[in-house]
Each structure stands twice: as C-alpha cells, then as structure tokens.
C-alpha positions as CSV (number, residue, x, y, z in Angstrom):
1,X,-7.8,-12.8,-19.2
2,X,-6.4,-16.6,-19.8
3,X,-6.3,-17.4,-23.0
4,X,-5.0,-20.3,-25.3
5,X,-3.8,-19.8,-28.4
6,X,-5.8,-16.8,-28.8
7,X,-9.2,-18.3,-27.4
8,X,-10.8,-18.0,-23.9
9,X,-10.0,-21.0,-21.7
10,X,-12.5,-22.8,-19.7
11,X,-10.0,-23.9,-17.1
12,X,-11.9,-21.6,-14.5
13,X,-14.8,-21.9,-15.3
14,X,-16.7,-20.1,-17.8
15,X,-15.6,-16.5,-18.1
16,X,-12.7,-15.5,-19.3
17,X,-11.4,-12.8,-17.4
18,X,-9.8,-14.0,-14.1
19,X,-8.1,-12.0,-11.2
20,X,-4.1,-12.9,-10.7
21,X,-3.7,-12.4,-7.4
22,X,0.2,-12.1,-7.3
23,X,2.6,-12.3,-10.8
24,X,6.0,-12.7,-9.1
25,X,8.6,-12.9,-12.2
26,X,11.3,-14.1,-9.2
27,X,11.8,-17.9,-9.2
28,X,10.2,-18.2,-12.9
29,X,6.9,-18.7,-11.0
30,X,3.2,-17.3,-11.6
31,X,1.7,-17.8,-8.4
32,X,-2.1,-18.3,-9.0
33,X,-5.1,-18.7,-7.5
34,X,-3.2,-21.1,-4.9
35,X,-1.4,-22.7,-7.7
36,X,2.2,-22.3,-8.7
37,X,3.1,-22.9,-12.3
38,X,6.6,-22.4,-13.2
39,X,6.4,-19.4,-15.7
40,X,8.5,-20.9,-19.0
41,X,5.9,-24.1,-18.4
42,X,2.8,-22.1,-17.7
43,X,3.9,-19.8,-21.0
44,X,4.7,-22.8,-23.3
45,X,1.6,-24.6,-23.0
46,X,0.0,-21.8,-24.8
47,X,-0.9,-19.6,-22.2
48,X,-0.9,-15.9,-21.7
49,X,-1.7,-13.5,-19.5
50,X,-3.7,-10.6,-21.3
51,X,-3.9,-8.2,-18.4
52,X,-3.4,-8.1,-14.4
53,X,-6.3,-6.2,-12.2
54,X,-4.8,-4.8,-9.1
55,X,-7.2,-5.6,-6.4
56,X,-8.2,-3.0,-3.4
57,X,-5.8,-4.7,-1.0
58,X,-2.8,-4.1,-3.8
59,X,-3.4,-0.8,-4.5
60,X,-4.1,0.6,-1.1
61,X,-0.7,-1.3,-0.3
62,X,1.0,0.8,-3.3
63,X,-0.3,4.3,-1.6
64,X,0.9,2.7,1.6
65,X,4.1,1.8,0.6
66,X,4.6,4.8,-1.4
67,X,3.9,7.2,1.8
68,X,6.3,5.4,3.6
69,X,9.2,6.3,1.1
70,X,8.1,9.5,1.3
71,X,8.1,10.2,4.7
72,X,11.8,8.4,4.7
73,X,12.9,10.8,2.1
74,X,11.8,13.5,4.0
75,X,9.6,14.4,0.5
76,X,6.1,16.4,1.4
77,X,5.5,16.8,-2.0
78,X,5.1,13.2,-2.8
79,X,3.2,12.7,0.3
80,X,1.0,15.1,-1.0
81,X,0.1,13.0,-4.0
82,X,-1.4,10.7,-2.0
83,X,-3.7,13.2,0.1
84,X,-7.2,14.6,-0.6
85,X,-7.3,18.2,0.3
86,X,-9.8,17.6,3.4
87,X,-6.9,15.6,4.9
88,X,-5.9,18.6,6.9
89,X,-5.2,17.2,9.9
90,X,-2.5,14.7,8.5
91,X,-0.7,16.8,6.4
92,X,-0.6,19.1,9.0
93,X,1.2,16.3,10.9
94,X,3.4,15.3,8.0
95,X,4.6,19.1,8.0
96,X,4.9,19.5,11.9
97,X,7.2,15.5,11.8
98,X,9.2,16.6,9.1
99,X,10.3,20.2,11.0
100,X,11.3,18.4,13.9
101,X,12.3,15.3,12.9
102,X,14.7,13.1,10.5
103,X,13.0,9.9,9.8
104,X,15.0,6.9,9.5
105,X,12.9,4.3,8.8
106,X,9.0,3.6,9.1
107,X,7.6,0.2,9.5
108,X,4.1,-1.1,9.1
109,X,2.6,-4.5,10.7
110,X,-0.8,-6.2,11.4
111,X,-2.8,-3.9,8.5
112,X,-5.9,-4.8,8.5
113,X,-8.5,-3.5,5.9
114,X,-11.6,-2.6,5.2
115,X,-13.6,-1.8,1.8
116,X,-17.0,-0.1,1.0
117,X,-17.6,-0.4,-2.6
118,X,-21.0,1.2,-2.1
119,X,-19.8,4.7,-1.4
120,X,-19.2,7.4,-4.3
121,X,-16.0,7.2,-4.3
122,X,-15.5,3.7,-2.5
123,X,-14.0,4.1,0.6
124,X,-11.7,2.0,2.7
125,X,-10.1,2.0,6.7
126,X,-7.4,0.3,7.2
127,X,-5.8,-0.4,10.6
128,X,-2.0,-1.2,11.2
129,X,1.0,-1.3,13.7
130,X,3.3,1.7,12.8
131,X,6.5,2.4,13.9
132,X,8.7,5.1,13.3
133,X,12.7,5.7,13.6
134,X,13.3,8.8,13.9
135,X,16.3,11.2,15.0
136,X,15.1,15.2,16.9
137,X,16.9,17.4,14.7
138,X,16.9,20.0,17.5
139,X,19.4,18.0,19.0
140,X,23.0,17.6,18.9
141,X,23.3,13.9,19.6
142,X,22.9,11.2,17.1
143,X,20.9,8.5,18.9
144,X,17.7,7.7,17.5
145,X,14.3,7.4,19.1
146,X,11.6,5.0,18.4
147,X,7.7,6.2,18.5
148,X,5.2,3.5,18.1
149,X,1.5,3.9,17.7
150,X,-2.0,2.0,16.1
151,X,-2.8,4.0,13.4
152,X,-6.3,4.3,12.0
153,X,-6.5,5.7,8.6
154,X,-9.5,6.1,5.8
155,X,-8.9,6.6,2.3
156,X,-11.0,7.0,-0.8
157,X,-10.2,6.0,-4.2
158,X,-9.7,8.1,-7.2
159,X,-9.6,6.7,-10.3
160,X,-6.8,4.0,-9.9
161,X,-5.0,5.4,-6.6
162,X,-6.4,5.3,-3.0
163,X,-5.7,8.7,-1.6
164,X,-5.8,9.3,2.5
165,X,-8.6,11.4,3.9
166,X,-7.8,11.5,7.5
167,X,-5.9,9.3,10.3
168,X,-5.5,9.1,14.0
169,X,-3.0,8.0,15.5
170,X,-3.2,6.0,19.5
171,X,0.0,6.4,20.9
172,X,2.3,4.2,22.3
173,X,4.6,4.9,25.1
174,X,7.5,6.8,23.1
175,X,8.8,10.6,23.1
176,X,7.4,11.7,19.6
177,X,4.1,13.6,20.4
C-alpha cells in the first residue's frame, strides 16, 4: 500500500493498495510504475511502502532462476523443490544430465510467458532460449561443450512458488542428447 503519514494516498487513484513492479535499493531509486523517485526523497515526503506483491512474471523468474543455480551446483535436491511429483519426465532428465555431465553454466534468453489464472491451481507456460555449458565427465579432456535448445515448460503454482510440471526440450544442433 502507499500511504502518507499513516493514511491512504490518492495519488493513484482511489485504492490504496498498488502493485511495485520493481524496488531496486541500488542507486537510492524506487522504480515505479514508470516513474523513478530517488528513495531518501520518495521516503521523506512521507511516504512508505507497506508491502511489495510479487507478480506471476517475478515469481516464476525466482523458480527459474533458482533451478538454474541448482543445476550449476550440481544440487538434485534443490531442483527437486521446485518439481511436482508428476514431473517425471524432467527429473528424470535432471538425474540422467547430472550422471553424465558437469554443468558450467546455464543461460536463459527470449522467455516468454504465459498465465491462466482460471485453472485450480493457476497454471503458466513459459517459453525460453536455453543454453547449457557443460563438460562429459566420461571424458578425460577438459574442453567444454555447448548444447542449446527452445525449451517449453508448464508450471503450476503452489501457494507462493511456481513449481514445474513438465518440459520439452527442441534441440539445437549440439552433442548433449
């Protein structure tokens, strides 16, 4: 909510509860709604931020960006966190990467998303670039290997966290199959 000195704000309109779509503490800025404030102003005017929502896109970045880490770490178990248990077929590939390969690094570009608020749970597929550096571990040289691949991947949300259900993965023209 905005509020000044302790009562809702009209600024926005009439309600009182608004959606920050990115707080970003670097810079002293509050970046909002297409405006930037600088923070020490925005704060000394009398104004307060009483709570952040994370939007969809945010939180389906967080189990995004949290699976990559993961699957740099080499760390199933956190991966799992982040899986229902009908997503079978991508745990199963999680498992079969992480016998045969060392993940360097995982990147993800061109996500695109969509939301369906009118499912129980909601559900959401998002669409992205991946690419993966990766080393064989069957092997005794230390050159790495790139695979790159459109991923397709549905999740559902639980409570707060958007947990993966299933992907597929269309294959670019690289070794890791």
């Amino acid at each position: 909510r905005l509020e000044r000195r302790g009562e809702p704000h009209g600024l926005l309109g009439a309600e009182d509860e608004i959606r920050v779509a990115q707080l970003a503490v670097e810079d002293d800025r509050v970046f909002k709604l297409g405006k930037t404030f600088r923070l020490r102003e925005f704060l000394d005017n009398g104004f307060a931020i009483d709570e952040m929502v994370e939007t969809n896109r945010e939180a389906v970045w967080r189990t995004i960006n949290a699976v990559q880490d993961a699957l740099v770490a080499g760390d199933v178990e956190e991966i799992e966190k982040y899986l229902t248990a009908d997503a079978k077929t991508t745990f199963n590939r999680v498992k079969w990467a992480f016998n045969n390969f060392e993940i360097r690094r995982v990147g993800v570009y061109n996500m695109e998303m969509e939301f369906n608020d009118f499912t129980s749970p909601p559900t959401a597929i998002i669409s992205f670039q991946g690419v993966v550096k990766y080393r064989a571990k069957k092997t005794e040289d230390n050159f790495g290997e790139t695979y790159l691949a459109r991923f397709t991947v549905e999740l559902e949300k639980d409570d707060d966290v958007w947990l993966i259900t299933h992907h597929v993965e269309t294959d670019g023209l690289s070794p890791m199959k």
